[in-house]
PDB file of N, H, CA, C and O in Angstrom:
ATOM      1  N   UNK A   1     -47.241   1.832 -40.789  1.00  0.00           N
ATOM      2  CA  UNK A   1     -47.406   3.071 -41.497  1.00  0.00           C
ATOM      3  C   UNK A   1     -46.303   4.034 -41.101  1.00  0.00           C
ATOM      4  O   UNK A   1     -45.841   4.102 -39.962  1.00  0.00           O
ATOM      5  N   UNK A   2     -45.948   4.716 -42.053  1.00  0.00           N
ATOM      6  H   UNK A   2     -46.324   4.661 -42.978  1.00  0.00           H
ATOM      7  CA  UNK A   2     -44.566   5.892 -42.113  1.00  0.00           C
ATOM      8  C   UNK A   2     -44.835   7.046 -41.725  1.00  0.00           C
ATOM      9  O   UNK A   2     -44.730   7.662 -42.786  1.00  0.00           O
ATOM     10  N   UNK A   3     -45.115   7.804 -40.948  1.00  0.00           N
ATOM     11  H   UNK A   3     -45.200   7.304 -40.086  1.00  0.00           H
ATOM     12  CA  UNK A   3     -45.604   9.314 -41.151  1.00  0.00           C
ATOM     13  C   UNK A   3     -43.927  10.365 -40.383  1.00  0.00           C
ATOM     14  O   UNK A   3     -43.043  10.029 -39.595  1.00  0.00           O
ATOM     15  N   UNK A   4     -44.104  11.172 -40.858  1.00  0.00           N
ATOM     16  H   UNK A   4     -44.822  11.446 -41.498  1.00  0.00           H
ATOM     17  CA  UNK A   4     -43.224  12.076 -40.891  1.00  0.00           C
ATOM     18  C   UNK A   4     -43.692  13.384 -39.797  1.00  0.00           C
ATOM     19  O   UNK A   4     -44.250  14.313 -40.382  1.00  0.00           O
ATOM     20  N   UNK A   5     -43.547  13.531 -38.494  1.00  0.00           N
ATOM     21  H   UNK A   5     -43.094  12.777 -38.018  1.00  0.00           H
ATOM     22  CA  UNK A   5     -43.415  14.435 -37.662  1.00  0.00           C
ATOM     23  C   UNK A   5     -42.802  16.009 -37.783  1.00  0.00           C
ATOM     24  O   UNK A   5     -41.571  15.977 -37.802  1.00  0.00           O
ATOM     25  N   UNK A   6     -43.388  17.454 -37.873  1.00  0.00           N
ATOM     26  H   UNK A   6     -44.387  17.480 -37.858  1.00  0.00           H
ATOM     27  CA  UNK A   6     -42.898  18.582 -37.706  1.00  0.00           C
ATOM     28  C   UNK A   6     -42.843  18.661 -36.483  1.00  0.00           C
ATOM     29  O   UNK A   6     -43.885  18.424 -35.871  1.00  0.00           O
ATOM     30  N   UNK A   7     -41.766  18.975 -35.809  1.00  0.00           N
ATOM     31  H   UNK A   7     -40.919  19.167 -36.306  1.00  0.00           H
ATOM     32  CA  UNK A   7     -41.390  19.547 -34.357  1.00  0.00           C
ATOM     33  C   UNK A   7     -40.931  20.707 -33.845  1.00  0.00           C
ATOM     34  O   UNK A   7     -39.710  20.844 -33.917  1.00  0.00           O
ATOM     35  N   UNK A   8     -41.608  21.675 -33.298  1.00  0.00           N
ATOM     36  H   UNK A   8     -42.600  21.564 -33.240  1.00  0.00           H
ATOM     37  CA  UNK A   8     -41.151  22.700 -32.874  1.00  0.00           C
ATOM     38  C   UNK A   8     -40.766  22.276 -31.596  1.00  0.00           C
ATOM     39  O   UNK A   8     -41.275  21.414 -30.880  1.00  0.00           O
ATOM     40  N   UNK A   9     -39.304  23.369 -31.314  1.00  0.00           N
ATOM     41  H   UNK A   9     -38.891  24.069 -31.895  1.00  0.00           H
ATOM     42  CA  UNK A   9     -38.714  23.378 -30.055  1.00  0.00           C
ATOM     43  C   UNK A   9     -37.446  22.641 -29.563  1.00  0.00           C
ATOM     44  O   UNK A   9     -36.643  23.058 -28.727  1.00  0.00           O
ATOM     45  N   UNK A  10     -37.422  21.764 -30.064  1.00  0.00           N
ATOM     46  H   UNK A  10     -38.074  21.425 -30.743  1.00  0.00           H
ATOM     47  CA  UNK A  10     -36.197  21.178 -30.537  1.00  0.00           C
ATOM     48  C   UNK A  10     -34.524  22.126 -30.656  1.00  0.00           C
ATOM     49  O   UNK A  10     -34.148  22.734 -31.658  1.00  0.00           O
ATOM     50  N   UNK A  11     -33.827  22.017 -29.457  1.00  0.00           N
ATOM     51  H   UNK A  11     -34.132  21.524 -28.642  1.00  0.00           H
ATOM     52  CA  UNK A  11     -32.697  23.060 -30.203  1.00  0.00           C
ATOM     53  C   UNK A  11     -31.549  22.349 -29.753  1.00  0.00           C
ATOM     54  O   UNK A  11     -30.633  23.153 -29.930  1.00  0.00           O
ATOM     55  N   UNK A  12     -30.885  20.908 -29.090  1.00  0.00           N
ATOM     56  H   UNK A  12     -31.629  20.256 -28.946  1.00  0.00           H
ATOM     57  CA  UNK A  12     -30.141  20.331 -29.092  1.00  0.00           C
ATOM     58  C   UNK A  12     -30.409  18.870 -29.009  1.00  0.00           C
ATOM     59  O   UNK A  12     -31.549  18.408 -28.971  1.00  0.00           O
ATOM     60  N   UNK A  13     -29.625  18.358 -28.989  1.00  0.00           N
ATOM     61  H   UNK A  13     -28.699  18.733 -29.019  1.00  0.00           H
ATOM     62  CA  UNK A  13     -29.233  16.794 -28.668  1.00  0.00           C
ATOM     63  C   UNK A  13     -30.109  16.041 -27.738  1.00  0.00           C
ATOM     64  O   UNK A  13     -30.618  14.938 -27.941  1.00  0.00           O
ATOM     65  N   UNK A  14     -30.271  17.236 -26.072  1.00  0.00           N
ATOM     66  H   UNK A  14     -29.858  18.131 -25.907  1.00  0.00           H
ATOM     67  CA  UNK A  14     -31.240  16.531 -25.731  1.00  0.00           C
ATOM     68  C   UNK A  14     -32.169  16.546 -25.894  1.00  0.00           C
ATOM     69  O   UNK A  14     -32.821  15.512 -25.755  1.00  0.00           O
ATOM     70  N   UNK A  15     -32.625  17.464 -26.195  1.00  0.00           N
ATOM     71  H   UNK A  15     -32.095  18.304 -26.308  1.00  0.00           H
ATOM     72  CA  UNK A  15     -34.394  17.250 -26.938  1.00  0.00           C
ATOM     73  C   UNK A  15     -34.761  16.617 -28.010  1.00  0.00           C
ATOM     74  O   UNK A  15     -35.966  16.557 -28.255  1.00  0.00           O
ATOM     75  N   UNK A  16     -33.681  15.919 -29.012  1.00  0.00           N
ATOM     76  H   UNK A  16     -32.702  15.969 -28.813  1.00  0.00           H
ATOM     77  CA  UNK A  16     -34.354  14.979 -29.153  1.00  0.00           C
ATOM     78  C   UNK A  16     -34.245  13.561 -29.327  1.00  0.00           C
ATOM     79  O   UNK A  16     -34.606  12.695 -30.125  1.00  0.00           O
ATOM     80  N   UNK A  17     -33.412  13.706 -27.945  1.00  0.00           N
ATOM     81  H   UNK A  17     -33.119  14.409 -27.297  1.00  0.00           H
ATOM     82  CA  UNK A  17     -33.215  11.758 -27.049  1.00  0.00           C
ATOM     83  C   UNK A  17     -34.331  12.117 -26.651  1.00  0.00           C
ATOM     84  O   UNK A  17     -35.019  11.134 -26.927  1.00  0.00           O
ATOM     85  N   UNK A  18     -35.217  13.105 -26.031  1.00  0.00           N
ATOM     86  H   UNK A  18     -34.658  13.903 -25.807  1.00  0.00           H
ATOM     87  CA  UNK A  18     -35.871  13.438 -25.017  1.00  0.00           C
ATOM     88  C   UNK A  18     -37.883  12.909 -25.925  1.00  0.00           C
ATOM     89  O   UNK A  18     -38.882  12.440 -25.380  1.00  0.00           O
ATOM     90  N   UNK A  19     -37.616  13.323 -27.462  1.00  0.00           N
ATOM     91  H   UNK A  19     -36.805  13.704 -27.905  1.00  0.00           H
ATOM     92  CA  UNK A  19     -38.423  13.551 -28.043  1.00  0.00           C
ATOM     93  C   UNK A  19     -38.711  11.811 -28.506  1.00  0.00           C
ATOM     94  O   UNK A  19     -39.742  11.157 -28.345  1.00  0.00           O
ATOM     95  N   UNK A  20     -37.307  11.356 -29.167  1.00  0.00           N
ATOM     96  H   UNK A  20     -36.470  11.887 -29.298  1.00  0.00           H
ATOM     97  CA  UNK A  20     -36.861  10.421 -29.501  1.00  0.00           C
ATOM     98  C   UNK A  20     -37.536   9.050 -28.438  1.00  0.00           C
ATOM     99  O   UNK A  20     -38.036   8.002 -28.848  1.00  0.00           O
ATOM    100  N   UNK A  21     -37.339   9.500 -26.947  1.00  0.00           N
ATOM    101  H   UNK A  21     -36.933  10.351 -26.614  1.00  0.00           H
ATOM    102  CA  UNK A  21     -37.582   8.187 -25.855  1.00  0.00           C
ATOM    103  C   UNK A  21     -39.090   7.962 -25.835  1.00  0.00           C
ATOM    104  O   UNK A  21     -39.662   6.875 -25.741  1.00  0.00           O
ATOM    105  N   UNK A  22     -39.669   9.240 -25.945  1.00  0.00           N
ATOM    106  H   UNK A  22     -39.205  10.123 -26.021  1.00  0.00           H
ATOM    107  CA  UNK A  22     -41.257   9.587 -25.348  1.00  0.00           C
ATOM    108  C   UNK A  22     -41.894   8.554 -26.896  1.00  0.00           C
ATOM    109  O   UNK A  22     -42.784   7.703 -26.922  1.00  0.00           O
ATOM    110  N   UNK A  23     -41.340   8.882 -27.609  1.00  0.00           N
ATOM    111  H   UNK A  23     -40.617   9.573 -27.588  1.00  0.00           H
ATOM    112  CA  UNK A  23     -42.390   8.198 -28.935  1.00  0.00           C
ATOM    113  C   UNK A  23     -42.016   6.562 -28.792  1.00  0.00           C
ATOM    114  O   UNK A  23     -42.752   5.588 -28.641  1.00  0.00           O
ATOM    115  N   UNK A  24     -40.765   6.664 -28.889  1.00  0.00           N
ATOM    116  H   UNK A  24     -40.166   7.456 -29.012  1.00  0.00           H
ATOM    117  CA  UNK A  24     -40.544   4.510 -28.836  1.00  0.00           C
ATOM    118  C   UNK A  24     -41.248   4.168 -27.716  1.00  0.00           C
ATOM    119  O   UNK A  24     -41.635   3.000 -27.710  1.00  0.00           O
ATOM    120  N   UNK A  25     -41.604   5.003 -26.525  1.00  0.00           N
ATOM    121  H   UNK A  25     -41.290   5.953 -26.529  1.00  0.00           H
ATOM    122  CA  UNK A  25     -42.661   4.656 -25.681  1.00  0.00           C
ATOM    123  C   UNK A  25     -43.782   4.010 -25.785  1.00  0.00           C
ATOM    124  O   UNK A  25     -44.306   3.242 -24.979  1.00  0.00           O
ATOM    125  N   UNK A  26     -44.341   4.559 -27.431  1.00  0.00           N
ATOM    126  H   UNK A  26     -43.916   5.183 -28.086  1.00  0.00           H
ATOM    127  CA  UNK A  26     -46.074   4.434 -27.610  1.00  0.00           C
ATOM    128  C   UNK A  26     -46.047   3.187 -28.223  1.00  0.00           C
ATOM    129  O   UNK A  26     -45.368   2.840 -29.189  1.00  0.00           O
ATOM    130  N   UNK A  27     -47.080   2.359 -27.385  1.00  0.00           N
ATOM    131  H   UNK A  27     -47.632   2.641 -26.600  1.00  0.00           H
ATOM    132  CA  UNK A  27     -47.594   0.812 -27.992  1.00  0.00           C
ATOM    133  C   UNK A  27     -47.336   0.741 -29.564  1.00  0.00           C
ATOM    134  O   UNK A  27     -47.161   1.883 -29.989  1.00  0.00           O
ATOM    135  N   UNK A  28     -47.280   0.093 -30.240  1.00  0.00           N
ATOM    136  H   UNK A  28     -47.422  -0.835 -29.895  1.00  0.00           H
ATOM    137  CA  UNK A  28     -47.381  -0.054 -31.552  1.00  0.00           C
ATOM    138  C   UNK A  28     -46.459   0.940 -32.198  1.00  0.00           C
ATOM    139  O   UNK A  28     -46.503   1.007 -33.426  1.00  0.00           O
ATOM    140  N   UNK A  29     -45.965   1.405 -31.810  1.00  0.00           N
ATOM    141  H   UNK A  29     -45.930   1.350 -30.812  1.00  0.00           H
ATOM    142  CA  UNK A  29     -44.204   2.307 -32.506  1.00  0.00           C
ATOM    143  C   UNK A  29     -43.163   1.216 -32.896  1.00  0.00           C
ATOM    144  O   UNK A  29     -42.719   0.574 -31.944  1.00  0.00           O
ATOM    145  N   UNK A  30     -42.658   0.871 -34.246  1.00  0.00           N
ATOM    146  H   UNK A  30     -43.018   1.393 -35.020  1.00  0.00           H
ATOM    147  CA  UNK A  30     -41.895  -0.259 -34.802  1.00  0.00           C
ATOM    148  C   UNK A  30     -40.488   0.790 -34.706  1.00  0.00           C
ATOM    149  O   UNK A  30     -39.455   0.420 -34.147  1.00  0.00           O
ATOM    150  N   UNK A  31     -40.652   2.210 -35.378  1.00  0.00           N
ATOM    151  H   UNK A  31     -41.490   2.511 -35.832  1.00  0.00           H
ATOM    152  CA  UNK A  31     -39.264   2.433 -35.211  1.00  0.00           C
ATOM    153  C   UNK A  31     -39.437   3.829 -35.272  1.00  0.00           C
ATOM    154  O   UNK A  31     -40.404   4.334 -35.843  1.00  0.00           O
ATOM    155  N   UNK A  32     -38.368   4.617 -34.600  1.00  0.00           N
ATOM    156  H   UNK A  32     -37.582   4.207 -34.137  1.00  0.00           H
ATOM    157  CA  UNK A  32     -38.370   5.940 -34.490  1.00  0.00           C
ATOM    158  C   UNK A  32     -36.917   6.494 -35.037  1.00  0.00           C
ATOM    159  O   UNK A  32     -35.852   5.908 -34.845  1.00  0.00           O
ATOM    160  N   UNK A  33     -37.097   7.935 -35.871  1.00  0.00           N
ATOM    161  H   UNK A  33     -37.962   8.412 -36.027  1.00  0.00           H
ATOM    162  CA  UNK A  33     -35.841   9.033 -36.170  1.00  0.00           C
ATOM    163  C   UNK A  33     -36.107  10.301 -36.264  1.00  0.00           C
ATOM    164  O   UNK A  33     -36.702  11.010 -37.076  1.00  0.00           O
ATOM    165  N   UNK A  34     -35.589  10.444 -35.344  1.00  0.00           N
ATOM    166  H   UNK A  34     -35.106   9.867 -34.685  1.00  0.00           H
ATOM    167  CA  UNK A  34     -35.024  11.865 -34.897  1.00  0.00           C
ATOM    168  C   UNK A  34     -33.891  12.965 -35.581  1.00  0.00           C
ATOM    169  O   UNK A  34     -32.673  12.786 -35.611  1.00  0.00           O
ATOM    170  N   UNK A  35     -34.564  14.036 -36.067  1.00  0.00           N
ATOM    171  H   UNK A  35     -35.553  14.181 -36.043  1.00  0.00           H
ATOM    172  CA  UNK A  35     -33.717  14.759 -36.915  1.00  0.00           C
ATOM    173  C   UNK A  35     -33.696  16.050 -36.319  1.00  0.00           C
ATOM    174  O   UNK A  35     -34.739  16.701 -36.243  1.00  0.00           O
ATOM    175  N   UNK A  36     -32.733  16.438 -35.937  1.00  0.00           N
ATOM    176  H   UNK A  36     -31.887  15.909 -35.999  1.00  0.00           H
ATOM    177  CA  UNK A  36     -32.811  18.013 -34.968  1.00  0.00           C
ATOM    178  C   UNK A  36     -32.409  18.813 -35.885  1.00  0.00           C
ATOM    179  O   UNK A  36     -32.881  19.894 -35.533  1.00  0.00           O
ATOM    180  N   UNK A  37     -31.537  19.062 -37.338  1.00  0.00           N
ATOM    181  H   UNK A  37     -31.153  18.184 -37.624  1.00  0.00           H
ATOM    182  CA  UNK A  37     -31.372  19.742 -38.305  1.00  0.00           C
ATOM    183  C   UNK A  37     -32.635  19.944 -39.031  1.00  0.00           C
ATOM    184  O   UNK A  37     -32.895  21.014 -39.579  1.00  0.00           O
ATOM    185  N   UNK A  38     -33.264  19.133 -39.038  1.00  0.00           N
ATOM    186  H   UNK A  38     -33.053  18.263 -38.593  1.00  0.00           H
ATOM    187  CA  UNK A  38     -34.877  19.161 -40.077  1.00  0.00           C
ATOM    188  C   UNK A  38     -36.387  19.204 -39.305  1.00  0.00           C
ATOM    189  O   UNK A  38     -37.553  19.139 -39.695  1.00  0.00           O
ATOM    190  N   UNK A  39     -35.643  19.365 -37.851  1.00  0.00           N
ATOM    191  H   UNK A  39     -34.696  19.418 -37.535  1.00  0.00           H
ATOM    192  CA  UNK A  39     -37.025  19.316 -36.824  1.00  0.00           C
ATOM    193  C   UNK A  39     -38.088  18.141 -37.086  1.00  0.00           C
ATOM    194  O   UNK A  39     -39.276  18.445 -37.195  1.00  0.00           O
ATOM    195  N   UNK A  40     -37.770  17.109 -37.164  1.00  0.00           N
ATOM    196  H   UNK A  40     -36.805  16.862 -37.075  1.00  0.00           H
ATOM    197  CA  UNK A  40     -38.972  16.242 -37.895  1.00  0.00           C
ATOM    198  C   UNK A  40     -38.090  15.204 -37.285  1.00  0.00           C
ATOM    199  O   UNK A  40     -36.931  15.253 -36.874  1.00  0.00           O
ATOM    200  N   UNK A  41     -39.110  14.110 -37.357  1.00  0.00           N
ATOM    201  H   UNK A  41     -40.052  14.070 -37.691  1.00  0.00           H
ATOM    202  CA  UNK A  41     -39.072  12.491 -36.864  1.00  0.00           C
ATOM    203  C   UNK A  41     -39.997  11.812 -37.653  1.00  0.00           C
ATOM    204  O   UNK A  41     -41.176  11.998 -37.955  1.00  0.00           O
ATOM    205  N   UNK A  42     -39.204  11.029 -37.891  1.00  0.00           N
ATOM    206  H   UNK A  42     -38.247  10.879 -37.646  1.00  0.00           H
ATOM    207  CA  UNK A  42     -39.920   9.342 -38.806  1.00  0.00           C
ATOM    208  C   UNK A  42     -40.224   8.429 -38.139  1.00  0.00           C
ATOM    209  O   UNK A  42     -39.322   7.792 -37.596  1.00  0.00           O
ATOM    210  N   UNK A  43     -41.513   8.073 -37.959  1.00  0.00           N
ATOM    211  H   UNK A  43     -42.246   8.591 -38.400  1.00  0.00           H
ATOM    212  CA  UNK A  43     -41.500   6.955 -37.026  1.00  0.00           C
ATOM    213  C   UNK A  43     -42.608   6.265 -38.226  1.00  0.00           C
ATOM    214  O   UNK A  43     -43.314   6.823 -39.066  1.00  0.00           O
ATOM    215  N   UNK A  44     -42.425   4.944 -37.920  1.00  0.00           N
ATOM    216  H   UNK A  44     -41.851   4.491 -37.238  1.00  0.00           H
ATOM    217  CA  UNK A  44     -42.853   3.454 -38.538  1.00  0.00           C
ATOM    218  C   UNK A  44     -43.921   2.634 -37.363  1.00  0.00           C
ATOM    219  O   UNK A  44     -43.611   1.752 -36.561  1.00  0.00           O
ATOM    220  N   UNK A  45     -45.085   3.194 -37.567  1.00  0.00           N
ATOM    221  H   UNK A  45     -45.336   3.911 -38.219  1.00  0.00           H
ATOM    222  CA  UNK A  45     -46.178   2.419 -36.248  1.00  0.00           C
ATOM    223  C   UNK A  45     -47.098   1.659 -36.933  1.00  0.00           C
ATOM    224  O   UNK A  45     -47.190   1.633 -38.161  1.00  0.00           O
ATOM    225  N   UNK A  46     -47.935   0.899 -35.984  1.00  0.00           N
ATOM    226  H   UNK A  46     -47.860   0.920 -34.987  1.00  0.00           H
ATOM    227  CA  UNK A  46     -49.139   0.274 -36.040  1.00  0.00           C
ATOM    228  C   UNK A  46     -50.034   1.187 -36.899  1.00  0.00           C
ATOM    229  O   UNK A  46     -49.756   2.358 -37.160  1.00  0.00           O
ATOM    230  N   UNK A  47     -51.265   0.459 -37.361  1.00  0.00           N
ATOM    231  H   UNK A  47     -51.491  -0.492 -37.149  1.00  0.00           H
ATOM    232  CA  UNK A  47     -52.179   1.474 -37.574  1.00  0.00           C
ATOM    233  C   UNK A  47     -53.163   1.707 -36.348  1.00  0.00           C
ATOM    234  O   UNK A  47     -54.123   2.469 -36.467  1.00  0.00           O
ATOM    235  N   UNK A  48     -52.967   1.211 -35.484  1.00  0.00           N
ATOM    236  H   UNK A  48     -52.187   0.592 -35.388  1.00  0.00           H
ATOM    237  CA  UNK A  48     -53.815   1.578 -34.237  1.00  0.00           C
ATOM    238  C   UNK A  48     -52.815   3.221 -33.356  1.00  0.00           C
ATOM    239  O   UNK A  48     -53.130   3.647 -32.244  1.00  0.00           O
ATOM    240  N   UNK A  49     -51.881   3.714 -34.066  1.00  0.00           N
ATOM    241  H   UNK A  49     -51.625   3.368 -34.969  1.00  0.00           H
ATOM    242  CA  UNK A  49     -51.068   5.072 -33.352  1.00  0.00           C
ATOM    243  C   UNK A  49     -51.858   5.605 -34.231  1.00  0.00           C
ATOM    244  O   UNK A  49     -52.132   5.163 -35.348  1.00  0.00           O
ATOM    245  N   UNK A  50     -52.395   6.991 -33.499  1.00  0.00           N
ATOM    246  H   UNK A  50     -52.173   7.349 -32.593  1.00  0.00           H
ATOM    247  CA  UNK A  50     -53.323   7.603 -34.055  1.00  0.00           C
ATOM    248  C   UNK A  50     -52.788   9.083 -34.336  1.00  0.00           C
ATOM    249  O   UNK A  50     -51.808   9.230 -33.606  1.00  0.00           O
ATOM    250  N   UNK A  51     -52.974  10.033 -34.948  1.00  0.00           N
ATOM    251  H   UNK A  51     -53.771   9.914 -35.540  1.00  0.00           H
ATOM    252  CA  UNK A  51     -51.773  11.404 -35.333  1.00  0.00           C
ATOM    253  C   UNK A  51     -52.427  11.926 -33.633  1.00  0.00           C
ATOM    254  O   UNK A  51     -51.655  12.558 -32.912  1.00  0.00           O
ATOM    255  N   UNK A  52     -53.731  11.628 -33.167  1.00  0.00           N
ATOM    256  H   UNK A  52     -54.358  11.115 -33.753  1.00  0.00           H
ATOM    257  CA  UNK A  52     -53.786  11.808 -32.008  1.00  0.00           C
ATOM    258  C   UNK A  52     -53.127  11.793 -30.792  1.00  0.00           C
ATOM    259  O   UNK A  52     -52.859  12.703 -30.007  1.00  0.00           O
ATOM    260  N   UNK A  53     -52.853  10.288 -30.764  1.00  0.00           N
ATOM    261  H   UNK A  53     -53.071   9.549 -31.401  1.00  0.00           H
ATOM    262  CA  UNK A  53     -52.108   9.815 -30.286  1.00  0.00           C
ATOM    263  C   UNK A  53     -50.340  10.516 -30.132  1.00  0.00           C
ATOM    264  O   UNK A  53     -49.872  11.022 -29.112  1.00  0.00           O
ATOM    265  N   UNK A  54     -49.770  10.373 -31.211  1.00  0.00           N
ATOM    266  H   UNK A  54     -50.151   9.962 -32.039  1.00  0.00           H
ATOM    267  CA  UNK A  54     -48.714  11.148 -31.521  1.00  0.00           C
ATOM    268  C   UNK A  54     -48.491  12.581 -31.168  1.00  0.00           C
ATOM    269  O   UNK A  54     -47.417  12.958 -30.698  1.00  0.00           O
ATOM    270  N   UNK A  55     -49.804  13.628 -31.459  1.00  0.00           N
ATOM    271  H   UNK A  55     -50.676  13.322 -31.841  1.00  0.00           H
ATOM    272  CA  UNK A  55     -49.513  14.752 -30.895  1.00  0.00           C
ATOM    273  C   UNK A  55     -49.801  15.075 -29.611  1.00  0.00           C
ATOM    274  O   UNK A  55     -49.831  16.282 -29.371  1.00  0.00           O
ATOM    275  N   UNK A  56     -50.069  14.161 -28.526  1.00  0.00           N
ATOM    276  H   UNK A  56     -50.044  13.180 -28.721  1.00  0.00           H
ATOM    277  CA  UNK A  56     -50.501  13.899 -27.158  1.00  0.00           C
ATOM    278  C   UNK A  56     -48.851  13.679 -26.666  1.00  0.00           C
ATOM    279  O   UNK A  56     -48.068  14.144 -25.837  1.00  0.00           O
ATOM    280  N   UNK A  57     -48.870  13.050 -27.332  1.00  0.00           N
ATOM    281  H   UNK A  57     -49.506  12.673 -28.005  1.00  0.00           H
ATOM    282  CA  UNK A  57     -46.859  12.513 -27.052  1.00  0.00           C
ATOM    283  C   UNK A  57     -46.087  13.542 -27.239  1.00  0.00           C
ATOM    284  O   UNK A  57     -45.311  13.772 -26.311  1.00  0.00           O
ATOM    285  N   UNK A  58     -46.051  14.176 -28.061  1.00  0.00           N
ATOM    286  H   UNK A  58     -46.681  13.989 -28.815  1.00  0.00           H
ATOM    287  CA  UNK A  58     -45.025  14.940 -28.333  1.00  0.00           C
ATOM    288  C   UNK A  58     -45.125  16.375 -27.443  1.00  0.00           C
ATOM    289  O   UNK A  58     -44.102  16.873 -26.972  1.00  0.00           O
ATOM    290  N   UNK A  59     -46.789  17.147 -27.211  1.00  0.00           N
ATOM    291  H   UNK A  59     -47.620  16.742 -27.593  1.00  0.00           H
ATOM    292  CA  UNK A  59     -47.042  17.838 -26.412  1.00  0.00           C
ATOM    293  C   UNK A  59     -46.320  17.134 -24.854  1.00  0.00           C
ATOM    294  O   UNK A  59     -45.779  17.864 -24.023  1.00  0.00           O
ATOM    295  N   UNK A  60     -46.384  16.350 -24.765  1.00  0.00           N
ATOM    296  H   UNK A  60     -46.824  15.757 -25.439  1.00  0.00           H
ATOM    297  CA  UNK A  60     -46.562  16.225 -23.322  1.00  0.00           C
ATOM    298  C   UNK A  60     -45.385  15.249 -23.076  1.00  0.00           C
ATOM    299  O   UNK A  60     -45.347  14.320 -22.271  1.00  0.00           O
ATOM    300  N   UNK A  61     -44.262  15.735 -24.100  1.00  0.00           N
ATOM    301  H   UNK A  61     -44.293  16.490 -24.754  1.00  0.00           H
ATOM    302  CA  UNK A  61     -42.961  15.669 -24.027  1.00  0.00           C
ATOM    303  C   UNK A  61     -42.391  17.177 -23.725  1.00  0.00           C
ATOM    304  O   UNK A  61     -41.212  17.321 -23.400  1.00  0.00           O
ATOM    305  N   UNK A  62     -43.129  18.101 -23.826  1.00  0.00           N
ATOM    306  H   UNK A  62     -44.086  17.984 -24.090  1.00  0.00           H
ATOM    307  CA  UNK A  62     -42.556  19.246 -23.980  1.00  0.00           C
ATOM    308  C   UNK A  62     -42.150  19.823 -24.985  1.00  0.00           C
ATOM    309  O   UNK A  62     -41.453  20.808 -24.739  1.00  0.00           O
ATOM    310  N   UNK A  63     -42.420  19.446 -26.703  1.00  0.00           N
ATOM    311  H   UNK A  63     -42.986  18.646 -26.903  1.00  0.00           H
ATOM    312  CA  UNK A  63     -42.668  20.020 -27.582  1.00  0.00           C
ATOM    313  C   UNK A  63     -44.245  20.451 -28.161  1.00  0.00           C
ATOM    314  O   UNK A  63     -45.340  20.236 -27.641  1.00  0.00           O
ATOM    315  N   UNK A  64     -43.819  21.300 -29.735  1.00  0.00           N
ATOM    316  H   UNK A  64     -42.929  21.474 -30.157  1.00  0.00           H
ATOM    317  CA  UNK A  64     -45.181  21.251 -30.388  1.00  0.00           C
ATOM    318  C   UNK A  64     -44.962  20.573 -31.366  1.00  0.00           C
ATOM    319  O   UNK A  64     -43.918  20.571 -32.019  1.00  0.00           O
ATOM    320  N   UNK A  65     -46.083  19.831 -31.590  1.00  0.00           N
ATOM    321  H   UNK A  65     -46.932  19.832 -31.060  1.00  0.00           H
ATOM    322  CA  UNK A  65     -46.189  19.209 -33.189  1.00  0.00           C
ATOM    323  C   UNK A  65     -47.661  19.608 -34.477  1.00  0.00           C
ATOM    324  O   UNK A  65     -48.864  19.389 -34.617  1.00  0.00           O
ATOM    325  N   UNK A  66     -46.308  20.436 -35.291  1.00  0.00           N
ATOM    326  H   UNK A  66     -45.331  20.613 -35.177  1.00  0.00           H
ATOM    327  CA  UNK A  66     -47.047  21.226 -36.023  1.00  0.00           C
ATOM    328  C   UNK A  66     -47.512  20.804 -37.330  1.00  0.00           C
ATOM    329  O   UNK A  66     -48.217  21.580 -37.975  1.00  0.00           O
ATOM    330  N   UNK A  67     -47.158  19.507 -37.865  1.00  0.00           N
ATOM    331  H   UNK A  67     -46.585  18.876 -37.341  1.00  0.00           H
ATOM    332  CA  UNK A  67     -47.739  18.752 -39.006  1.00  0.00           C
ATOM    333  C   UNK A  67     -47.483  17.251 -38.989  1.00  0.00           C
ATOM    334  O   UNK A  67     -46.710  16.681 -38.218  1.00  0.00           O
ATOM    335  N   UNK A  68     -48.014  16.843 -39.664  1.00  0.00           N
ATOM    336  H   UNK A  68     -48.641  17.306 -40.290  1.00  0.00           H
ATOM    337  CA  UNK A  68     -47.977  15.180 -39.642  1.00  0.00           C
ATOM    338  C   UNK A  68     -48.621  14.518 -41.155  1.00  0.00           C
ATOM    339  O   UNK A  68     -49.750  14.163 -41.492  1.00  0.00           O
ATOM    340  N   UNK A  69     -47.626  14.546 -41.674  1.00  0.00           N
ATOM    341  H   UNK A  69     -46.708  14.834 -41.400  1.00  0.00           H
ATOM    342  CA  UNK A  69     -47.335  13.680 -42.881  1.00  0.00           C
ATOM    343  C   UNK A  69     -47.154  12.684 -43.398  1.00  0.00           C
ATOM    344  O   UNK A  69     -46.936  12.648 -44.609  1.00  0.00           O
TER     345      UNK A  69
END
């Protein structure tokens, strides 16, 4: 499944290798993209990644995640 990530906080390069590492982390993540112009990430997971799941990750990467599409 495709869902599309809003990311607040994001304001260079490393945040989001930083954002980018923490998600290819999560079990069942096939593929991750990182867009720091559009604040958003595409990632391609299992259906067992839950938007739960995802906004647990991204909090506790040190961003916010403010929608999930």
């Amino acid at each position: 499944m495709k869902k599309a990530l809003s990311i607040e906080g994001m304001n260079c390069g490393h945040c989001t290798s930083t954002v980018e590492k923490a998600l290819r982390a999560v079990p069942g993540m096939r593929q991750v993209a990182v867009d720091l112009a559009s604040k958003t990430a595409v990632v391609d997971a299992d259906a067992s990644v839950s938007d739960d799941v995802l906004t647990k990750t991204v909090t506790d990467a040190g961003f916010r995640l403010v929608g999930i599409q």
